[in-house]
GUVO-148283 format. One record per residue (C-alpha): residue number from 1; z, x, y. Coordinates in steps of 0.5 Angstrom, whole numbers, plus 500, padded with zeros to 3 digits. Each point is the difference from the previous one (the first is absolute). Last residue first. Example, Ala and Ser with C-alpha at 12.3 -4.5 7.8 and 13.67 -1.06 7.14 Angstrom:
<firos>
  nuvex   c3   c1   c2
      2  514  527  498
      1  502  498  493
</firos>
This chain:
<firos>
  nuvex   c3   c1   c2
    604  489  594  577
    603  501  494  495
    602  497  494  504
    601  497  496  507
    600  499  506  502
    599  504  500  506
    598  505  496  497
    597  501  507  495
    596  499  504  505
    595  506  497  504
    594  504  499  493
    593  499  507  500
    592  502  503  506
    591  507  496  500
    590  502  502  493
    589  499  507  503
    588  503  499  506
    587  506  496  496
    586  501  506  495
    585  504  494  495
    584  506  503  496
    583  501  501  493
    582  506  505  496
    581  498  503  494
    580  506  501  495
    579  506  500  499
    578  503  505  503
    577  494  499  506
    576  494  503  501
    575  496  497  506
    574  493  496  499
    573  497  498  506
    572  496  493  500
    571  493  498  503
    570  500  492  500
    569  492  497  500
    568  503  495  495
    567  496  501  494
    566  497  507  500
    565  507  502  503
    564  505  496  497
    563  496  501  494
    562  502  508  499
    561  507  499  502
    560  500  494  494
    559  503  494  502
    558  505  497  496
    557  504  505  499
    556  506  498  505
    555  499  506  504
    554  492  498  500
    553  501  492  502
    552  505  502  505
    551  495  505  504
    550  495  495  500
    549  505  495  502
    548  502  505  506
    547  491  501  500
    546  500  493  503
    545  494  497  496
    544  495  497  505
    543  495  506  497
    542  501  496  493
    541  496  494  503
    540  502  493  498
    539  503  497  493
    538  501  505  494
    537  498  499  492
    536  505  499  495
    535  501  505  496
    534  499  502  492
    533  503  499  493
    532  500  507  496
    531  501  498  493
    530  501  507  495
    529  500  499  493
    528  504  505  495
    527  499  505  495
    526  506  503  497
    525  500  496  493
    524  493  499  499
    523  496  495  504
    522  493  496  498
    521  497  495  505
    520  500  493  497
    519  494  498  507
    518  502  503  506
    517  499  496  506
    516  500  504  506
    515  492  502  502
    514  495  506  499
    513  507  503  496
    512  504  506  501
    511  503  505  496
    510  505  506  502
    509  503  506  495
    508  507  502  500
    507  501  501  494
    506  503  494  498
    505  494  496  503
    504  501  497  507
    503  495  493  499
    502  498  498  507
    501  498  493  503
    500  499  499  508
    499  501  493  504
    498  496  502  507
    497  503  504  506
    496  501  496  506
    495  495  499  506
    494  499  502  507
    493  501  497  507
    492  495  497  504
    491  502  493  500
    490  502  499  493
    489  501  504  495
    488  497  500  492
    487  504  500  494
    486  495  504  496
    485  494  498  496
    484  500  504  494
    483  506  501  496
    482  501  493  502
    481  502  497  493
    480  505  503  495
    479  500  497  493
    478  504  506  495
    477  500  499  493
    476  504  506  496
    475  500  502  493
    474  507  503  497
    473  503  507  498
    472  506  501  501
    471  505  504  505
    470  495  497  506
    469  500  501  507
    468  499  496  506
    467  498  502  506
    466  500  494  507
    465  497  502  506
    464  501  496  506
    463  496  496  506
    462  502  502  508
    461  500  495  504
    460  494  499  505
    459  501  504  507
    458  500  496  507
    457  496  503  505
    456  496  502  494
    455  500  504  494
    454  499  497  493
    453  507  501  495
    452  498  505  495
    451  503  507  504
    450  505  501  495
    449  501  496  494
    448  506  496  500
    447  504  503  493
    446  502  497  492
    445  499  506  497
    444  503  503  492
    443  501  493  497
    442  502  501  494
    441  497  496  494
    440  502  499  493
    439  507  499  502
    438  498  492  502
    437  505  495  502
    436  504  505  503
    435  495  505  503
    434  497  494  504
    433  506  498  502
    432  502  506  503
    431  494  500  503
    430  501  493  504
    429  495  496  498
    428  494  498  505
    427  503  493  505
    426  494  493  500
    425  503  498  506
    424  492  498  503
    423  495  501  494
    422  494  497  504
    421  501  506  505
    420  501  507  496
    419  507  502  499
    418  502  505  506
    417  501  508  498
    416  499  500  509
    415  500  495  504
    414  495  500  506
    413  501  503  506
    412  501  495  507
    411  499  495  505
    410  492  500  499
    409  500  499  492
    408  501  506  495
    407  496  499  494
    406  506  500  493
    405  500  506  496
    404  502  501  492
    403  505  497  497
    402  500  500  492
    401  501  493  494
    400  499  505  497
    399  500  505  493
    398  501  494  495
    397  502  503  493
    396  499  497  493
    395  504  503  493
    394  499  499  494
    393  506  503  497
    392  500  506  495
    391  506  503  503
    390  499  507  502
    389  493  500  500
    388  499  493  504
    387  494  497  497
    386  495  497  506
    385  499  498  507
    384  498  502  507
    383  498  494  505
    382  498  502  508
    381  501  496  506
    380  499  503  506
    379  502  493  502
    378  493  500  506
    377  497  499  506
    376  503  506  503
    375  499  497  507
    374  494  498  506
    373  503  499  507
    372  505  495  503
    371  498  493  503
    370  505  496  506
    369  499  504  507
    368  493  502  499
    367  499  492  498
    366  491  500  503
    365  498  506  497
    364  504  501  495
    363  499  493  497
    362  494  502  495
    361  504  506  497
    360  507  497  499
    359  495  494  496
    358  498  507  497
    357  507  502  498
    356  501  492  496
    355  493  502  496
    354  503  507  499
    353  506  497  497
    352  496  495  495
    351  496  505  497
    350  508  504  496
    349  503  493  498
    348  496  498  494
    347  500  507  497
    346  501  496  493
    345  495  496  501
    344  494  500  495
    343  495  494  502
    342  500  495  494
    341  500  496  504
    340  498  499  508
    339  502  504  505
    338  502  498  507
    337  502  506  503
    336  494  505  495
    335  495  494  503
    334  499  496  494
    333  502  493  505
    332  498  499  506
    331  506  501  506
    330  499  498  507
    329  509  499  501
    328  501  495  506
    327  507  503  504
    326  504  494  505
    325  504  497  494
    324  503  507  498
    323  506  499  505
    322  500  493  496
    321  501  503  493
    320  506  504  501
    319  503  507  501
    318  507  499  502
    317  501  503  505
    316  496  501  506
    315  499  508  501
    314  493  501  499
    313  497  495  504
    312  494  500  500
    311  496  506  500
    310  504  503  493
    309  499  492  498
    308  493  501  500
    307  500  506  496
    306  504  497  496
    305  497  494  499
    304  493  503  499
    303  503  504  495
    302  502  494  497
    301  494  496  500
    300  497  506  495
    299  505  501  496
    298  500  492  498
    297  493  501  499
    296  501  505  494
    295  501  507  501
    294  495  506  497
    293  501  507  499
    292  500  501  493
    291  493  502  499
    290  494  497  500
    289  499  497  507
    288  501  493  504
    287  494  500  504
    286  502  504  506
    285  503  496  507
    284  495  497  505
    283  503  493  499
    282  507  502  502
    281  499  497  506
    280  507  498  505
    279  501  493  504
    278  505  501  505
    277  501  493  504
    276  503  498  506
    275  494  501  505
    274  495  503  495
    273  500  507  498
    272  497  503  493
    271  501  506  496
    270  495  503  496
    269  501  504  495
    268  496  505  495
    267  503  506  495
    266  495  503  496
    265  501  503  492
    264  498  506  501
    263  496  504  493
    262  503  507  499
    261  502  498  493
    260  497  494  497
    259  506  497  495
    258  506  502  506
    257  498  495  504
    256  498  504  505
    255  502  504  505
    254  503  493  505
    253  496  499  507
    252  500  498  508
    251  498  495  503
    250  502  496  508
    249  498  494  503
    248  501  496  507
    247  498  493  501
    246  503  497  506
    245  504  496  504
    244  506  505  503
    243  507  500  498
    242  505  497  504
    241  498  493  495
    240  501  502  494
    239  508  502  502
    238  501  493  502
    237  497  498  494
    236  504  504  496
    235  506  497  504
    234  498  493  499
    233  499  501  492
    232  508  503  500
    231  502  494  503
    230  496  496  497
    229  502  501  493
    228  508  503  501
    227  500  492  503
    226  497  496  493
    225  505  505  496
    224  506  497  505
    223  498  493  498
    222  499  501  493
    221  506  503  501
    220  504  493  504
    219  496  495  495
    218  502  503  494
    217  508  500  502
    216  504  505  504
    215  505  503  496
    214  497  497  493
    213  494  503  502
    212  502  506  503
    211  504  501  494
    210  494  499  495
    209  497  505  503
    208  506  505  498
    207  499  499  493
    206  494  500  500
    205  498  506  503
    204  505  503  495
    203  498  498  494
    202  493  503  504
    201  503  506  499
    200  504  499  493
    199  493  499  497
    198  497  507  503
    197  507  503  497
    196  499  497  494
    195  492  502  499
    194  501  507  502
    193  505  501  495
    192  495  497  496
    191  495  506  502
    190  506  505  499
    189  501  499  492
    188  493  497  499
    187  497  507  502
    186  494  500  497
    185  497  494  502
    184  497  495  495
    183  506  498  496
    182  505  498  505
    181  494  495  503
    180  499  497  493
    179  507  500  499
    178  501  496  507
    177  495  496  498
    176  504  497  494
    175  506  500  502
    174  498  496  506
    173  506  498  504
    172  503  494  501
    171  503  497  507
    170  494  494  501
    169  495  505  497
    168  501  507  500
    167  494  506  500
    166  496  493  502
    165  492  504  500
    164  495  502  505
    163  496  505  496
    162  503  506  498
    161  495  506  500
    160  504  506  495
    159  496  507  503
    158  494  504  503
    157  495  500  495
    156  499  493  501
    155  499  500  507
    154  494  504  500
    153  498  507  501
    152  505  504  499
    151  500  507  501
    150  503  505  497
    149  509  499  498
    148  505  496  496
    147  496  494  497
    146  503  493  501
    145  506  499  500
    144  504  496  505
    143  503  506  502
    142  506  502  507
    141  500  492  501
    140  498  499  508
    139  505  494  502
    138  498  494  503
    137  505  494  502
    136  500  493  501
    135  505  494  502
    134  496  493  502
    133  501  495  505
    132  501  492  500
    131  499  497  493
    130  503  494  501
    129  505  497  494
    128  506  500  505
    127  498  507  502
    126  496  504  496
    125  499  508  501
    124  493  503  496
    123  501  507  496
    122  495  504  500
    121  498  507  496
    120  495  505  502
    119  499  506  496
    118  496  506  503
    117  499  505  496
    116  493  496  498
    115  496  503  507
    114  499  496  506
    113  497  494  503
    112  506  495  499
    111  495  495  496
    110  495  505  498
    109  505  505  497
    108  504  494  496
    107  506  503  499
    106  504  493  499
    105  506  496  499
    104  503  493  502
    103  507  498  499
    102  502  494  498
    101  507  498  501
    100  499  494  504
     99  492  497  497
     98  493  502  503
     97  495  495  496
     96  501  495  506
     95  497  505  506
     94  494  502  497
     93  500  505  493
     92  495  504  502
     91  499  499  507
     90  507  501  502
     89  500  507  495
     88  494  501  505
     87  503  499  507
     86  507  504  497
     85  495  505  498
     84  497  501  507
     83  507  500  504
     82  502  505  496
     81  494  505  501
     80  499  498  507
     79  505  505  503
     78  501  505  495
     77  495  503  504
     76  506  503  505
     75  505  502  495
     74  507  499  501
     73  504  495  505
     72  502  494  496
     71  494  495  501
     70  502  494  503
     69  497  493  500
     68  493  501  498
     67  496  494  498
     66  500  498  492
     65  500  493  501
     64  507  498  499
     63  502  506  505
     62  502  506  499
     61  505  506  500
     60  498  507  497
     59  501  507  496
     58  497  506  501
     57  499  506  495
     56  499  508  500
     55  506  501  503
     54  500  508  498
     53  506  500  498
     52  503  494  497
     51  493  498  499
     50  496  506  497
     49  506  503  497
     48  500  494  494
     47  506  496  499
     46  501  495  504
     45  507  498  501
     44  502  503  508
     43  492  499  503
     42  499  493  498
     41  508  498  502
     40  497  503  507
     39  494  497  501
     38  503  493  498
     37  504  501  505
     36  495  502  505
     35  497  494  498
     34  506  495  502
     33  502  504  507
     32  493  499  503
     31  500  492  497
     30  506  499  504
     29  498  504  507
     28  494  494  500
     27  506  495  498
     26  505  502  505
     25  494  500  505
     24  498  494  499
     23  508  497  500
     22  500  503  508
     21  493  498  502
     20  501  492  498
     19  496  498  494
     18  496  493  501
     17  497  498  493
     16  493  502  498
     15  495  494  499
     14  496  502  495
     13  495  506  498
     12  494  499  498
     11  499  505  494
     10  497  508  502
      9  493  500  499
      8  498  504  494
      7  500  508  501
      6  495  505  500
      5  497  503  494
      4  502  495  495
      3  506  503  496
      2  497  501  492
      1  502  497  494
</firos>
């Protein structure tokens, strides 16, 4: 069953009730506190690395007809994943064929838009017989079968597909599809505590919803759900409406598709203006691909949401459905964004950011004050896996989620070793952690990479170098994008250094790749992989850089001496100290530089 490429009319409202401001605020503020506890209890018992640290997860509130209440702060393209499944569990079994007590279960890849690790499980909300909401929570299982590593290039190779099924019916559950699932992953152990821990979530959302409604009484919260809706519709109308009409655009490309290498897969969009409504064109994007890097059509929406919330009202809480109401999507099916079965989609998550920072792009030149520039892009993901030699055990190793740099804006530097855009408050594992949960690895570096953020009058944040070694032997995947096409400045300023992807041998020897995605690539104990995620582009002119800040960035390492002159026009004078050189600027010669350099209109 697949999601429709743009989403069915919302349903006739009817007569709200008056709601006073006062209690309409206690409500909104209710519905933010309900899904942060729902995120917290998810976050304290589940059992895999990748939700309690990482966060890779989110959890939600909705109304009884599957439009958003509240999201838990979390990852931004989850945003329409949720909303998407609960329309289509609703569309399946129909508002009288959902009980109390059941709860609805699927990871259907075409209907959230994103790969099989996803498991969405639903509770609906009763009050006095009448369904009025529901709870729901998506969590990212660490396996779901599947092969191990290469390249897939289909759906069925990536994993178990649950279609929309009742995990518990009216309170009950389902021994024998819980067996089927346990069965199919090759951790049941920790996949069933992940199970639990995502039912105890939404428990949770319930149980606190029922008291709002008990307290207040139904017609007062739907009230205060149909107040959140229009008050945040009204200010992203407002926010439309101080942008320009127009029709602005930008591109940029992805590597490849990680089955034909070296072949670029375009990025097109089109942003629209007019008066209070923005409409957004991904019609231009790549047919979907070959390889694993397809989305479905609920990616594609969302990553119009977020860069059109980011433009918006990026901090009005909660997230909900109204302030999305003035966004049209233009989203065809087959597009690697909207892809239709059986298209691979394991690396869902990497296209859809570089489509959100080309939206960026496309306003530059009308939103200085709110756009940022290029970013990393990417998770700097990588999968090493196999037989443990001192215990014999099967094991599976996630290197990532990994900060990298973020564009600078017109008001200041981009953040440095920052997760990617569309994964928002996803966290990378501690290092001691990581050595904890896995002895057959040690990470040797985890660093910011001098010199990777690009130049500008503010410089683009720094991006990070993760080495891990192994003390086994083992095969290792890694899936990194943007090797190619650097975060790109804005507004005269330069870019960021790309995604890169080394093997360190253990003699010491160097490998490198025509792209990022390593495919079941061979390590023996004592060799490692390297991961060097990039920076963010800069914003302005680098010569209108203070040279004090100049000066900073070199004493602090992120600036090298020697760019700060070819990048900056800043001309540095080395002193030996106790510990080393000491920097400071030579402000004649930084001055006659960045005169010649203006002068001609470039480097001199």
């Amino acid at each position: 069953m697949n999601a429709p490429a743009t989403p069915p009319p919302e349903p006739a409202a009817g007569p709200a009730r008056a709601i006073d401001p006062i209690t309409a605020e206690i409500i909104r503020a209710g519905f933010v506190a309900v899904t942060d506890e729902m995120k917290t209890n998810l976050m304290r018992t589940a059992y895999n690395i990748i939700i309690y640290e990482a966060q890779d997860f989110t959890v939600g509130l909705f109304d009884a007809h599957g439009d958003t209440i509240s999201v838990g702060l979390g990852l931004p393209m989850f945003v329409g994943g949720l909303s998407d499944a609960i329309k289509a569990k609703l569309e399946f079994y129909g508002r009288d064929g959902i009980r109390p007590g059941d709860i609805l279960l699927t990871n259907d890849a075409y209907i959230m838009g994103s790969h099989l690790n996803h498991m969405i499980f639903t509770l609906p909300i009763f009050h006095e017989g009448e369904l009025v909401a529901f709870a729901a929570s998506m969590a990212h299982w660490i396996d779901v079968g599947g092969v191990l590593g290469g390249t897939t290039t289909d759906i069925y190779s990536e994993g178990l597909q649950v279609p929309i099924v009742k995990i518990f019916k009216e309170g009950v559950q389902d021994d024998e599809l819980t067996r089927l699932i346990a069965m199919n992953v090759r951790f049941p152990d920790l996949a069933m505590g992940d199970f639990r821990a995502q039912i105890a979530a939404i428990r949770t959302g319930e149980t606190r919803m029922r008291a709002m409604l008990e307290r207040y009484g139904a017609d007062v919260v739907k009230a205060g759900i149909t107040n959140l809706f229009d008050r945040g519709e009204e200010l992203s109308r407002q926010a439309v409406r101080r942008i320009p009409d127009g029709e602005y655009s930008a591109e940029a490309f992805m590597d490849d598709d990680a089955v034909h290498v070296g072949r670029r897969v375009p990025v097109k969009v089109r942003v629209v203006v007019r008066e209070d409504t923005m409409t957004i064109d991904l019609s231009g994007m790549s047919p979907q691909v070959a390889g694993y890097f397809n989305s479905g059509a609920t990616a594609g929406r969302s990553a119009a949401q977020v860069a059109f919330k980011c433009l918006t009202s990026p901090r009005e809480y909660p997230i909900d459905h109204g302030s999305l109401r003035p966004l049209r999507v233009v989203l065809p099916p087959g597009t690697v964004v909207s892809a239709q079965k059986p298209a691979a989609m394991r690396l869902w998550m990497t296209y859809p950011m570089t489509v959100i920072d080309c939206v960026f792009r496309a306003m530059a030149g009308v939103l200085p004050e709110e756009v940022i520039a290029g970013h990393h892009a990417d998770l700097g993901m990588s999968h090493t896996y196999g037989v443990d030699e001192a215990t014999g055990r099967f094991f599976q190793f996630y290197g990532g989620p990994q900060g990298g740099g973020w564009g600078a804006t017109a008001h200041a530097d981009g953040q440095s070793a920052t997760m990617c855009v569309n994964d928002g408050d996803t966290h990378n594992a501690p290092v001691e952690v990581v050595e904890t949960k896995y002895p057959m690895v040690t990470v040797e570096e985890y660093a910011l990479v001098p010199d990777s953020g690009g130049a500008g009058r503010h410089r683009g944040g720094l991006g990070t170098r993760l080495h891990v070694r192994l003390h086994t032997a083992a095969r290792v995947d890694t899936w990194i994008e943007r090797t190619v096409c650097a975060p790109w400045g804005l507004h005269g300023a330069g870019d960021g250094a790309p995604n890169r992807v080394r093997i360190r041998r253990a003699d010491g020897e160097l490998q490198t790749f025509p792209n990022g995605k390593l495919a079941e690539a061979g390590l023996e104990s004592g060799d490692g992989h390297i991961v060097e995620l990039g920076g963010g582009g800069g914003f302005g002119d680098p010569l209108d850089r203070p040279a004090g800040q100049v000066l900073a960035d070199v004493r602090a390492g992120y600036v090298s001496p020697a760019a700060a002159r070819t990048d900056y026009g800043v001309v540095l004078t080395e002193h030996g100290g106790e510990h080393g050189s000491v920097y400071s600027v030579d402000e004649a010669s930084t001055a006659a530089l960045r005169g010649r350099r203006r002068d001609r209109g470039g480097p001199a």
